[in-house]
N, C-alpha and C positions, 0 to 999 in steps of 0.2 A: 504494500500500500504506500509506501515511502515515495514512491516514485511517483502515484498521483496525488499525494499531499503536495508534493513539491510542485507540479503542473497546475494544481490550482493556484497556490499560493504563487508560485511567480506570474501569473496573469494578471495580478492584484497587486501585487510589492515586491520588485526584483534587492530590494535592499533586505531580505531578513535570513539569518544566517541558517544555511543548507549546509555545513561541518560531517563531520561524521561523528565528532560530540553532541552536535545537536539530535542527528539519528539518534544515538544511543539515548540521550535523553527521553524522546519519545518514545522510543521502542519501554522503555524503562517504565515510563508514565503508564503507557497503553495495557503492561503486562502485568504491571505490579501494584502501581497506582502511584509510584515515586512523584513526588511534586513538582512540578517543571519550573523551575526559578527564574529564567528567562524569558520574557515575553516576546522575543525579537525570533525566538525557535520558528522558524520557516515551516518545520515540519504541523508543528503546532497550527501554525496560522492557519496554512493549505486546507488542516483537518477540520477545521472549524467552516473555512468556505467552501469545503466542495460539502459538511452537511447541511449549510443553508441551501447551497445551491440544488442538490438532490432534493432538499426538501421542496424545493420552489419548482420542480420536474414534476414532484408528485401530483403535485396540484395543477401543473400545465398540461398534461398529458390526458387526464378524464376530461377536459374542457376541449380538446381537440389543437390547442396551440404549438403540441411537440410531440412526436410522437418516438416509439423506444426505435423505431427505424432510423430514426435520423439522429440520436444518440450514440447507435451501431456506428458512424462514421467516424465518429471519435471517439470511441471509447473501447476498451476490449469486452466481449459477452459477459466473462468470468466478476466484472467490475458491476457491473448491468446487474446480475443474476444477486449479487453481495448486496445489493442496495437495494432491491424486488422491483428493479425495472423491466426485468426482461425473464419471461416466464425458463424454466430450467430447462438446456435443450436448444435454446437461440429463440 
């Protein structure tokens, strides 16, 4: 997931720190619940906008304004399928 934390987050703030301490912090946070002390954590950021922005899918999608096809161009299934955009299967 590291890797779409950072995709969203750099579309939004190319200034916040993607380290491989900041990885480890997250991974840390996510697994353990270890406090993340940094708020500048890029991983962190990413993870918080791409759940607004899923969140904001959910709701776009019954309404007819996005549909999970046109998600598929950017995004992998496996990412789709994690977030219940995309029925299991493609």
């Amino acid at each position: 997931m590291s890797e779409l934390y950072k995709r969203f987050a750099l579309n939004n703030c190319p200034c916040l720190d993607f380290s491989e301490q900041a990885k480890e912090d997250m991974y840390l946070f996510e697994s353990r619940g270890v406090k993340l002390t940094d708020m500048n954590n890029g991983y962190l950021n990413g993870k918080r906008i791409m759940d607004i922005t899923v969140a904001a899918w959910k709701e776009d999608i019954p309404l007819g304004i996005l549909s999970a096809k046109e998600l598929q161009l950017d995004y992998p299934d496996w990412f789709l399928n994690k977030v219940g955009l995309l029925k299991k299967g493609g």
